[in-house]
Backbone as CSV, one residue per row, in Angstrom:
resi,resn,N_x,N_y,N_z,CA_x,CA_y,CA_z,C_x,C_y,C_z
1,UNK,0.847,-1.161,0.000,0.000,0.000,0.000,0.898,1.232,0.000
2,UNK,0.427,2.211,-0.776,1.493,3.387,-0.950,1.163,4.195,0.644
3,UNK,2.505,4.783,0.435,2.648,5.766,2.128,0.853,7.003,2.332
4,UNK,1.005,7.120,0.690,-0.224,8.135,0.471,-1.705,7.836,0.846
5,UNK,-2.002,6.420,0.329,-3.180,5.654,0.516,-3.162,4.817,2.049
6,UNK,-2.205,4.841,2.774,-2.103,4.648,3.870,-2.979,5.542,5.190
7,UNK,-1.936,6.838,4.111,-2.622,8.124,4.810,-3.995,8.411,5.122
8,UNK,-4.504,8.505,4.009,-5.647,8.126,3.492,-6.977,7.381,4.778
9,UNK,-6.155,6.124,4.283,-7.325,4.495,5.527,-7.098,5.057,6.340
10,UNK,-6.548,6.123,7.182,-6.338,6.331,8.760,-6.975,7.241,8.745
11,UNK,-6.958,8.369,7.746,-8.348,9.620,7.885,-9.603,8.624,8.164
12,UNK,-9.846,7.633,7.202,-11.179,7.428,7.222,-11.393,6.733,8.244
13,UNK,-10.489,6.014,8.531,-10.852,5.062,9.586,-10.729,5.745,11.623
14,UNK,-9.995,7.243,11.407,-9.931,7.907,12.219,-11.220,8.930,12.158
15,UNK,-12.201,9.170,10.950,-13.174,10.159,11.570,-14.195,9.637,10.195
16,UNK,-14.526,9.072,9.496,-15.242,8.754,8.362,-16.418,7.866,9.200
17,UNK,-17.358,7.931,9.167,-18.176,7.430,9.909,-19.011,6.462,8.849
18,UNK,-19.213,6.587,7.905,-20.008,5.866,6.499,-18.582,4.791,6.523
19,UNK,-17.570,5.277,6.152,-16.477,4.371,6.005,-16.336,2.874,6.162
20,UNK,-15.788,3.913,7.991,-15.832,2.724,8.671,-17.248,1.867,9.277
21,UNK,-17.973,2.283,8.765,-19.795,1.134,8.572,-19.299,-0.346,7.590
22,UNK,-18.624,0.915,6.503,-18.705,-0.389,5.467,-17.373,-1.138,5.431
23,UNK,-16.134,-0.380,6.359,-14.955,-0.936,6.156,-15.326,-2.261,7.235
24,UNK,-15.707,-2.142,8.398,-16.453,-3.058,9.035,-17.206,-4.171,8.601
25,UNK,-18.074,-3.916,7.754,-18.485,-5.529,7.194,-17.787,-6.382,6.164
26,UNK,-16.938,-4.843,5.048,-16.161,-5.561,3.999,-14.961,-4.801,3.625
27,UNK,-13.904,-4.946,4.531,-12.629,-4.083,4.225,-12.274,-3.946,2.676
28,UNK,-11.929,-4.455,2.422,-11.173,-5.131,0.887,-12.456,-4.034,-0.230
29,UNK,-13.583,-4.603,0.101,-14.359,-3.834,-0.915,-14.390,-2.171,-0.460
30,UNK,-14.351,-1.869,0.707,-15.037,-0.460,0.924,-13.258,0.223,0.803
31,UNK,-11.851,-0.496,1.208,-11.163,0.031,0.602,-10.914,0.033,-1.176
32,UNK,-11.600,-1.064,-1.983,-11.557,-0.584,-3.289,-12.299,0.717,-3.797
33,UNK,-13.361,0.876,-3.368,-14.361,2.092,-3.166,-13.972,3.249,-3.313
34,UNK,-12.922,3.580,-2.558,-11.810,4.342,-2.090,-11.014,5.095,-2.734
35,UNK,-10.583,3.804,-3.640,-9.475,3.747,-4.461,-8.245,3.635,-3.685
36,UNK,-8.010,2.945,-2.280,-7.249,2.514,-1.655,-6.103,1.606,-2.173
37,UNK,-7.132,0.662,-2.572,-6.240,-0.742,-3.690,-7.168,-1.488,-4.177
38,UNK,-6.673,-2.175,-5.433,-7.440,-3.091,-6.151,-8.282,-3.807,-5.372
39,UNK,-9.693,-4.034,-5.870,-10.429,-5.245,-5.070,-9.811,-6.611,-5.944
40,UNK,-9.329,-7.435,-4.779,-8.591,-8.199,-5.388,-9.647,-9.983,-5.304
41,UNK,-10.290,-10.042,-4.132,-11.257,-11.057,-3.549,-12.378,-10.307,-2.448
42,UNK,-13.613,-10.050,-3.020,-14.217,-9.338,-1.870,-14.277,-10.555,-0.786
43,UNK,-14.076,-9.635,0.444,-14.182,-10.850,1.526,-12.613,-11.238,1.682
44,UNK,-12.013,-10.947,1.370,-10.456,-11.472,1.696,-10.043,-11.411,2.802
45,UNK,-10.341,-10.420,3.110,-9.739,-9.762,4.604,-10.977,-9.276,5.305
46,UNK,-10.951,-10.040,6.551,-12.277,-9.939,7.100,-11.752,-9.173,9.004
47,UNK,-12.143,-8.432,8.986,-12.266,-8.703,11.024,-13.312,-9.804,11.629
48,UNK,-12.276,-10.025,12.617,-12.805,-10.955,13.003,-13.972,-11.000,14.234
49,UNK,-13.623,-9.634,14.995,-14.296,-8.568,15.627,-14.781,-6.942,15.540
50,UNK,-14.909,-6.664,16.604,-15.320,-5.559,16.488,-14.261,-4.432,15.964
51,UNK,-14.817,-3.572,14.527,-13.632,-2.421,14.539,-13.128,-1.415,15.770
52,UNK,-12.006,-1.268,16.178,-11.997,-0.296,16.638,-11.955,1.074,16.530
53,UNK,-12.486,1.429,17.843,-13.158,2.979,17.642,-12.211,4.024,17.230
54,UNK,-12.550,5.112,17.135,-11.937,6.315,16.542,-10.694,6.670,17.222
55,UNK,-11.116,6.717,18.470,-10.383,6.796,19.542,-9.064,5.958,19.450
56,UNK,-9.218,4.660,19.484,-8.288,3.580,19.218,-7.114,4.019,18.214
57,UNK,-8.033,4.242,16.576,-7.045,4.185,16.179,-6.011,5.669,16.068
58,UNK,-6.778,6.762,16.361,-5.872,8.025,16.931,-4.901,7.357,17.504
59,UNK,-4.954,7.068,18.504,-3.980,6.858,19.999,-2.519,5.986,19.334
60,UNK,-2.936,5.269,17.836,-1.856,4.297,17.590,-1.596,4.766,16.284
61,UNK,-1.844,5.513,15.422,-2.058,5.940,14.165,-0.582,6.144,13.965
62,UNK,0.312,6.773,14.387,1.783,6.667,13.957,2.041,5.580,13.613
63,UNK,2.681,4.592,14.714,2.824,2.951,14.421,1.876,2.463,13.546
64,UNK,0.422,2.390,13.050,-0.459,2.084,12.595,0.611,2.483,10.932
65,UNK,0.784,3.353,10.708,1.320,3.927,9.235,2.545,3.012,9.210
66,UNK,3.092,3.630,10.183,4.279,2.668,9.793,4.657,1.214,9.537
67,UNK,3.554,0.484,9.887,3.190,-0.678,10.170,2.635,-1.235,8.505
68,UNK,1.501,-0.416,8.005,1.052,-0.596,6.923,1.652,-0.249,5.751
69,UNK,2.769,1.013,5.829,3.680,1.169,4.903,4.179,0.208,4.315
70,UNK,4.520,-1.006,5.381,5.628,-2.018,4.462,5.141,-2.820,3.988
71,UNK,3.866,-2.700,4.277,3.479,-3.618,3.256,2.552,-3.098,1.791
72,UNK,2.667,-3.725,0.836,2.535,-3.270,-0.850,1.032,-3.835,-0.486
73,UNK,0.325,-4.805,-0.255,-1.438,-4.771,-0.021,-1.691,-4.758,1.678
74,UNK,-2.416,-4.547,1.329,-3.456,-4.564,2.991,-3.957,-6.148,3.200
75,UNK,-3.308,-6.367,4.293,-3.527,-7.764,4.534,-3.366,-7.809,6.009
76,UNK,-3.689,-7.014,6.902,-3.818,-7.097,8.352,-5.279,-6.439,8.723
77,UNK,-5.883,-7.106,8.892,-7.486,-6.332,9.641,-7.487,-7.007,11.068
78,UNK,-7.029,-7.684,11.299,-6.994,-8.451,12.779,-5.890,-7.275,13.471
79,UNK,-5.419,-6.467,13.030,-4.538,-4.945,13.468,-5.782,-4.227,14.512
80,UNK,-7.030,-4.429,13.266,-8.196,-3.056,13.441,-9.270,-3.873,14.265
81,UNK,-9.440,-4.519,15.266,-10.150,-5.300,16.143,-9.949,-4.094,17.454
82,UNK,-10.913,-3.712,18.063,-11.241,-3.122,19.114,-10.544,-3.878,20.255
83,UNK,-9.606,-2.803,20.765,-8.398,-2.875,22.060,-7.674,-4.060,21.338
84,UNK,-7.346,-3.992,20.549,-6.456,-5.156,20.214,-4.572,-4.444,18.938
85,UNK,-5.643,-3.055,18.738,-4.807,-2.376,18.093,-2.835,-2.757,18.257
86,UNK,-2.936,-1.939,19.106,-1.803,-1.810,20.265,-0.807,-3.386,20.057
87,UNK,-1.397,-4.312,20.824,-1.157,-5.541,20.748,-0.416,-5.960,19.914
88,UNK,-1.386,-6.350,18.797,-1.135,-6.716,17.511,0.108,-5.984,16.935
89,UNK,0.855,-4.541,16.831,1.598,-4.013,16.455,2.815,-4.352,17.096
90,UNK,3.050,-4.709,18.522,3.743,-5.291,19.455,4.205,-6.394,18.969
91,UNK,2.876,-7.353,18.875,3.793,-8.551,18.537,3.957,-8.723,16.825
92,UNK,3.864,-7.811,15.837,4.802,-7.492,15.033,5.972,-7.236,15.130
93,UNK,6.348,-6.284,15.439,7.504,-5.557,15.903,8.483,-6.817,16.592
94,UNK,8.084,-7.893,17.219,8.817,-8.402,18.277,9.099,-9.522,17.303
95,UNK,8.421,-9.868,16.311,8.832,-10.965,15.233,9.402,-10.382,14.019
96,UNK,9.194,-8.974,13.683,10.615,-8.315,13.028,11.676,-8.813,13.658
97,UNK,11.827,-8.113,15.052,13.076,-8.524,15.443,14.076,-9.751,15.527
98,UNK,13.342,-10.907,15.357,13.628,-12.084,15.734,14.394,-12.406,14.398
């Protein structure tokens, strides 16, 4: 995913309220919508819970970019699970390192 369209999913997913309705039932499609990235399989990438709130992803949105930068598609939604944000970036980071 480019640094730009990164930018981007974190506006919406930080204050877009329609967005994140639909990024919630179908990431993959409501980021093709977007023009985020190709719809490649609707349904590909699913949460498995609840999105987290606005709030959430403010509080982590640095790491959140940096996190999604390296990667060329969006293939983490288990990132965007309510209080799980945080976590999940952790134990990234800790299996980079390894």
């Amino acid at each position: 995913m480019t640094a730009a369209n990164v930018i981007r999913l974190l506006d919406l997913l930080c204050g877009d309220d329609a967005f994140r309705e639909a990024f919630s039932s179908a990431p993959s499609v409501a980021m093709a919508q977007h023009g985020l990235q190709p719809l490649t399989v609707a349904g590909a990438c699913m949460i498995a819970g609840e999105l987290a709130p606005k709030e959430e992803f403010i509080r982590v949105r640095n790491e959140l970019q940096q996190q999604l930068a390296r990667s060329s598609v969006f293939s983490h939604p288990h990132f965007f699970e309510a209080g799980a944000i945080a976590a999940s970036l952790a134990m990234q980071e800790g299996a980079a390192a390894a």
